[in-house]
C-alpha positions as CSV (number, residue, x, y, z in Angstrom):
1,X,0.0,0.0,0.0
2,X,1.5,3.3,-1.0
3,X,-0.4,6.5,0.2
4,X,0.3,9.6,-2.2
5,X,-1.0,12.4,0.0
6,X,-2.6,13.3,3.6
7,X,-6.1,13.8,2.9
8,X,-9.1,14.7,5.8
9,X,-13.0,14.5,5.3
10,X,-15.7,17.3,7.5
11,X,-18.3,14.0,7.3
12,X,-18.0,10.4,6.8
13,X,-17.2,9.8,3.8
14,X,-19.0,7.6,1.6
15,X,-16.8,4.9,-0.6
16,X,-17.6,3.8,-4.4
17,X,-15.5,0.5,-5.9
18,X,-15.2,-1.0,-8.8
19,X,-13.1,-3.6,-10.8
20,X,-13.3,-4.8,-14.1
21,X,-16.4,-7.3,-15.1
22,X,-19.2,-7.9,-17.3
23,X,-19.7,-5.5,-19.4
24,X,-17.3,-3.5,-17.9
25,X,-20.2,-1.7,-16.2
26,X,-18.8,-1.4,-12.7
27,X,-15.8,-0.5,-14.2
28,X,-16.5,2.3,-16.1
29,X,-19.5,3.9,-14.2
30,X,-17.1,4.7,-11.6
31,X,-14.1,5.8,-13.1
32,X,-16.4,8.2,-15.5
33,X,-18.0,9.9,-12.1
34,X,-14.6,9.8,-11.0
35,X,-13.6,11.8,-13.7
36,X,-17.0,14.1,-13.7
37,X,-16.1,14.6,-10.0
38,X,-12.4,15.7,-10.9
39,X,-11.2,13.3,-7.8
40,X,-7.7,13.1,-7.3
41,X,-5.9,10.3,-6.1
42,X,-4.0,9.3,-2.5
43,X,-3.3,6.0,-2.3
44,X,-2.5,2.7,-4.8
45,X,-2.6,-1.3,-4.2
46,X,1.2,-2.4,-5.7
47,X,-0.6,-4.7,-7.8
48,X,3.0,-6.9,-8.5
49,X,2.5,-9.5,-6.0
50,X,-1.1,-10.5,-6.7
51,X,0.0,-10.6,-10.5
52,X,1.7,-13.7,-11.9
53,X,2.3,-13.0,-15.5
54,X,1.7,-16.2,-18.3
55,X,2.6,-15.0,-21.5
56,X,4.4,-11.8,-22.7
57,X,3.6,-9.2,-24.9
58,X,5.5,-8.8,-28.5
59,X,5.3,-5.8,-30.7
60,X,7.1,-5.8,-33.9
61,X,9.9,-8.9,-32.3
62,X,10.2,-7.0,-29.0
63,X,9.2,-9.0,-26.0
64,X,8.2,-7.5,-22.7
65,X,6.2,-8.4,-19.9
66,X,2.7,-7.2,-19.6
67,X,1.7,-4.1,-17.7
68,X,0.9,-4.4,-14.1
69,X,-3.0,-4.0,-13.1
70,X,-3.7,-0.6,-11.6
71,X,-5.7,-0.1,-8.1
72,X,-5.7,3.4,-7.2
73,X,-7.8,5.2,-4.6
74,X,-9.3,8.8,-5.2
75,X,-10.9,11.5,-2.8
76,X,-13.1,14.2,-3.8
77,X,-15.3,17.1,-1.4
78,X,-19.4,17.9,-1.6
79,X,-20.0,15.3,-1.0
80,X,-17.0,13.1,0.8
81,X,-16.4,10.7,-1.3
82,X,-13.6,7.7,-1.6
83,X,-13.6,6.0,-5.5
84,X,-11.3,3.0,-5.9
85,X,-11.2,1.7,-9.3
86,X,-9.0,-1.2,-10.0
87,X,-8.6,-2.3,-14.0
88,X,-7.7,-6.1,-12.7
89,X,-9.6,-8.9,-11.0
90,X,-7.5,-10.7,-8.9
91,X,-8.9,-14.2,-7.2
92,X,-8.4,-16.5,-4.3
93,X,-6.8,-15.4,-1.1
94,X,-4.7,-12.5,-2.9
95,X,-8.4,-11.2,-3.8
96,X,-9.5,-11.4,-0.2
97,X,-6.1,-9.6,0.6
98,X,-7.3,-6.6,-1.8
99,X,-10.9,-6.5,0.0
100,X,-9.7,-6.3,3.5
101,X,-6.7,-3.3,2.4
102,X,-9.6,-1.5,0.9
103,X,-11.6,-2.1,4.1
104,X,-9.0,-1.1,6.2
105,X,-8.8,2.2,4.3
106,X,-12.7,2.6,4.5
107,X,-12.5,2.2,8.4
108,X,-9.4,4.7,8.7
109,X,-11.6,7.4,7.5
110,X,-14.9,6.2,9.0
111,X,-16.8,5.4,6.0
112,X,-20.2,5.8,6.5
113,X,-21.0,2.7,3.6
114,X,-19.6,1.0,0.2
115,X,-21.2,0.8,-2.5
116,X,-19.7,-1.4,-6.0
117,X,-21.2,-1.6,-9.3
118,X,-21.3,-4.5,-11.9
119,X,-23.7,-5.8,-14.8
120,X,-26.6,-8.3,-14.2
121,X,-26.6,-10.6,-17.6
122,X,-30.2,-10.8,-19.1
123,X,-31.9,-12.4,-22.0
124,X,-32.8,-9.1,-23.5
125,X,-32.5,-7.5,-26.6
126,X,-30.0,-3.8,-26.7
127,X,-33.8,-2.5,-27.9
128,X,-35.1,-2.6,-24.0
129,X,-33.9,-0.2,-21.3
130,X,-31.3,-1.3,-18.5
131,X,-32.7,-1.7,-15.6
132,X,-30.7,-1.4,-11.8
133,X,-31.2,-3.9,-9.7
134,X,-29.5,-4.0,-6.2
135,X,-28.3,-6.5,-3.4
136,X,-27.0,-5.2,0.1
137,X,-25.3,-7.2,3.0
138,X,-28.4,-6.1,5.2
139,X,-31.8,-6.0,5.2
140,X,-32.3,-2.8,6.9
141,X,-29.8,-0.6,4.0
142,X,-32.0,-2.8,1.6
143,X,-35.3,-1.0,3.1
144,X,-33.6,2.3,2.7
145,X,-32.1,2.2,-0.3
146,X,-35.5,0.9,-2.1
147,X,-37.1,4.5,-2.4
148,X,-34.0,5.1,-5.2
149,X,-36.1,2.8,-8.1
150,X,-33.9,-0.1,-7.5
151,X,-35.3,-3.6,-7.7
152,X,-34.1,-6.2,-5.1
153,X,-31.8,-8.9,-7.0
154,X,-33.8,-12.0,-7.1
155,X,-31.3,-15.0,-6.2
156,X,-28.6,-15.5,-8.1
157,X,-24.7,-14.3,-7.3
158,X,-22.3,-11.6,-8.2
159,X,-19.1,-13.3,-9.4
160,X,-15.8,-11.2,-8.7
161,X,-14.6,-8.6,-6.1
162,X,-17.5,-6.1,-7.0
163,X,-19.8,-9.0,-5.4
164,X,-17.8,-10.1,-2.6
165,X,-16.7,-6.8,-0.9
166,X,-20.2,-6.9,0.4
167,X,-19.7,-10.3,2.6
168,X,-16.7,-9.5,3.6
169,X,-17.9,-5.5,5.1
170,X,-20.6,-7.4,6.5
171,X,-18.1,-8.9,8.7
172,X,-16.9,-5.6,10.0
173,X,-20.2,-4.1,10.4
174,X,-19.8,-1.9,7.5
175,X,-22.8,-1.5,5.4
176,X,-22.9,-2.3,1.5
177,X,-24.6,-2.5,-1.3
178,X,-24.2,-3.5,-5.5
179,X,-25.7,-1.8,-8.2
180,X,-26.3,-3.8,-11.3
181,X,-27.3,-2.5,-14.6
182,X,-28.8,-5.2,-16.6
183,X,-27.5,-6.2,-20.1
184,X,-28.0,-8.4,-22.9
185,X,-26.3,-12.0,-22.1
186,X,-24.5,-11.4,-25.3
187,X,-23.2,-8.2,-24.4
188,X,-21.0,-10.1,-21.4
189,X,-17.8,-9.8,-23.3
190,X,-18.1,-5.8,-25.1
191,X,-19.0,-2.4,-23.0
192,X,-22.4,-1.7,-22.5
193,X,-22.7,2.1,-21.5
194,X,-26.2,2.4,-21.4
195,X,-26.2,0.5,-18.1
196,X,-23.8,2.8,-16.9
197,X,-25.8,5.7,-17.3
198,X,-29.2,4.1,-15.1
199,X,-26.6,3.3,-12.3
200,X,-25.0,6.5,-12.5
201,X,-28.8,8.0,-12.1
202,X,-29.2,5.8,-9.0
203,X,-25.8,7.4,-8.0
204,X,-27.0,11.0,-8.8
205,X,-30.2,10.5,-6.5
206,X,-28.3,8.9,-3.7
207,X,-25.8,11.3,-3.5
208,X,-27.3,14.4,-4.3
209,X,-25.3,14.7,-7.7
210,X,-25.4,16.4,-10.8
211,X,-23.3,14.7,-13.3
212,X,-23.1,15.5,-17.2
213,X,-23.6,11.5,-18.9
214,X,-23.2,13.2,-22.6
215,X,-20.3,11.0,-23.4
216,X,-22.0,7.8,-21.7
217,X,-25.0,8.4,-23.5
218,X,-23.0,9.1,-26.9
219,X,-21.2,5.9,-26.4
220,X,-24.3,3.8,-25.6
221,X,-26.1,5.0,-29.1
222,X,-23.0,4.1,-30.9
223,X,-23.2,0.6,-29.4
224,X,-27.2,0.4,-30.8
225,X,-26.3,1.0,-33.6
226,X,-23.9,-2.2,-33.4
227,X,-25.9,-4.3,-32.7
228,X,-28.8,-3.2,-34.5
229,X,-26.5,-3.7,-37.4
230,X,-25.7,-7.0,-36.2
231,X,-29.6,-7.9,-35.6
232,X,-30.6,-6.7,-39.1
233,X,-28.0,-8.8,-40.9
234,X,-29.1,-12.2,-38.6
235,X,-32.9,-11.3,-39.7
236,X,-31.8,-10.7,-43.4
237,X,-30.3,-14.2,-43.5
238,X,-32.6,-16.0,-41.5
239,X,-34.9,-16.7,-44.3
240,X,-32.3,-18.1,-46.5
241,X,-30.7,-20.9,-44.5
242,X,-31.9,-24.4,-45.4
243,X,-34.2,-26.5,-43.8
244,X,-31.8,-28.3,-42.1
245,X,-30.6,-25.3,-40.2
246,X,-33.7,-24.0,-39.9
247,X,-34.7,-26.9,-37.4
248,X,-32.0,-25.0,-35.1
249,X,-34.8,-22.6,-34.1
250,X,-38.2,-24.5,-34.3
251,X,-38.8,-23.9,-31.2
252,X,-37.9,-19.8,-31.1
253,X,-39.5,-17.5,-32.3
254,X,-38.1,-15.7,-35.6
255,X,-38.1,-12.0,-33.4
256,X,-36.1,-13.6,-30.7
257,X,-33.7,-15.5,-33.4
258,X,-31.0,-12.4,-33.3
259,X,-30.8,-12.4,-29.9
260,X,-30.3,-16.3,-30.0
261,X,-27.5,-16.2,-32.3
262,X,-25.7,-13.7,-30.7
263,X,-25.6,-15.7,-27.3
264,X,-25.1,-18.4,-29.5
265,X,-21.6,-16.4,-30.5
266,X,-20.8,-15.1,-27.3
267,X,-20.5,-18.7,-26.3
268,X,-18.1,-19.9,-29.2
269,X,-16.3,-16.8,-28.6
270,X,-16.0,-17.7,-24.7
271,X,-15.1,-21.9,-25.7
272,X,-12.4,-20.5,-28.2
273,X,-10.6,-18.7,-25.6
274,X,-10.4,-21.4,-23.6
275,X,-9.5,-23.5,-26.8
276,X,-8.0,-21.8,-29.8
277,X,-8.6,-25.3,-32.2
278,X,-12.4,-24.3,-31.5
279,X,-11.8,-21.1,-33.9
280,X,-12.5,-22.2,-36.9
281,X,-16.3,-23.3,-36.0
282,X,-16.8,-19.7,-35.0
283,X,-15.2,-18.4,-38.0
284,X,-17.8,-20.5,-39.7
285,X,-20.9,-19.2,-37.5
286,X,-19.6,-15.4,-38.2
287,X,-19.6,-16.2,-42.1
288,X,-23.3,-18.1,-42.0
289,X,-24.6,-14.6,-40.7
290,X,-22.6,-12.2,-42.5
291,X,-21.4,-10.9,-39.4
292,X,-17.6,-11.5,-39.3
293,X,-16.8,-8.1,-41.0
294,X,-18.3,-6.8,-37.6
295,X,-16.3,-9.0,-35.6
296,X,-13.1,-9.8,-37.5
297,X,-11.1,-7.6,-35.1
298,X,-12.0,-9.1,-32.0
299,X,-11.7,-12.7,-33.9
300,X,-8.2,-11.7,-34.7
301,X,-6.8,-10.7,-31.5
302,X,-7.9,-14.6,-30.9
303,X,-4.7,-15.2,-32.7
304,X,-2.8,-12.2,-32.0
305,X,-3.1,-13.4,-27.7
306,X,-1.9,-17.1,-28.9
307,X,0.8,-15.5,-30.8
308,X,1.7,-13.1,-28.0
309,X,2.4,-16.2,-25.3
């Protein structure tokens, strides 16, 4: 732990987290309000220990190792708030390691309560709003927290840090709660801003805020039009596959078909990274929609990560 400067609160503070997830919805919801909130930071995690390289990174013949994960804590004033945002998930004991320095920091200034954000994986097309959904580590911050148009997570879990903070502050009698955007289950693997923005309008009630979303908002009609591009090309060739394939979806209906096959992709896409001789099948799926113009970069760097270990 490496503090960067002395820093003092008039209240408790209040103490937003976030590492990288689904989505990347926790992620980027609070590093953007960090930003709007021009917080400045005090204090880092030295990631090195909790990272164990496996492969290296080569540009152009030259081999080095891959950057270090940041975790870097930031303070701003009206209100008192602590933002951690970390850009790397780290598991096991190291995680619980993370949890409890961020804790310790979070009862050194007498936080008040924790909040994380994270994405809540729905089978939904990008054409319905993002809704927030919410679980806290108590029933009574549940109660209170209701009034903000936040619907209690039905059961389920939260994979990752963003989830388990709130166990482990339970522990220490620290209240906390996760926001969750909801997002298509196909969207698991790209951003999905327009989840951002409805937790960052819980964020705005709860904290008495005013923050400028423009550039969230931007980014989230950018994505619609994506995957509306991606939907319209699945509908166009739907009609045109034989019979044979066509028994694939007798028992969907044609609306919901796009948002099959994209699951269906997200899948491949998940098995291939796991195993690389997997990646010609979802070459194959990409060309039977017309779709791997849309996702020939992110096919590539399939092969560029083999490559770079």
């Amino acid at each position: 732990m490496k503090f960067i400067q002395d820093i003092s609160f008039k209240t408790a503070p209040i103490m937003l987290a976030a590492w990288q997830g689904m989505g990347n919805v926790g992620l980027i919801t609070m590093d953007y309000l960090r930003r709007q909130l021009n917080a400045e930071s005090f204090a880092e995690i030295d990631m090195g220990p909790f990272v164990i390289p496996d492969s290296i990174v080569v540009m152009n013949g030259i081999a080095q190792l891959p950057e270090i994960p940041s975790s870097t804590f930031y303070y701003s004033h009206d209100p008192d708030l602590i933002i951690f945002v970390s850009n790397g998930q780290v598991g096991g004991r190291d995680g619980i390691t993370i949890i409890r320095t961020l804790l310790d920091i979070a009862q050194k200034f007498h936080v008040s309560r924790i909040f994380t954000s994270a994405a809540f994986a729905q089978p939904m097309s990008f054409q319905q709003e993002s809704d927030v959904v919410i679980a806290c580590n108590g029933r009574t911050l549940l109660n209170s927290l209701s009034v903000f148009q936040v619907t209690p997570m039905p059961s389920g879990y939260i994979a990752g840090l963003n989830g388990l903070l709130l166990g482990i502050a339970a522990s220490r009698k620290i209240e906390a709660a996760c926001l969750l955007g909801t997002i298509p289950s196909y969207a698991v693997n790209i951003s999905y801003p327009k989840a951002c923005v409805k937790i960052l309008n819980v964020f705005e009630n709860v904290l008495r805020l005013d923050i400028d979303k423009s550039e969230l908002a931007n980014a989230g009609r950018d994505m619609d039009r994506q995957l509306e591009t991606i939907e319209e090309r699945i509908r166009e060739f739907f009609p045109n596959i034989g019979e044979q394939q066509h028994a694939e979806f007798s028992d969907i209906k044609e609306d919901e078909v796009p948002q099959y096959i994209m699951d269906k992709i997200e899948r491949m896409f998940a098995k291939v990274a796991q195993d690389h001789s997997k990646a010609g099948e979802l070459k194959d799926e990409l060309v039977r929609w017309n779709l791997y113009d849309i996702y020939e970069k992110r096919f590539l760097d399939i092969f560029k990560r083999k490559n770079d270990t």
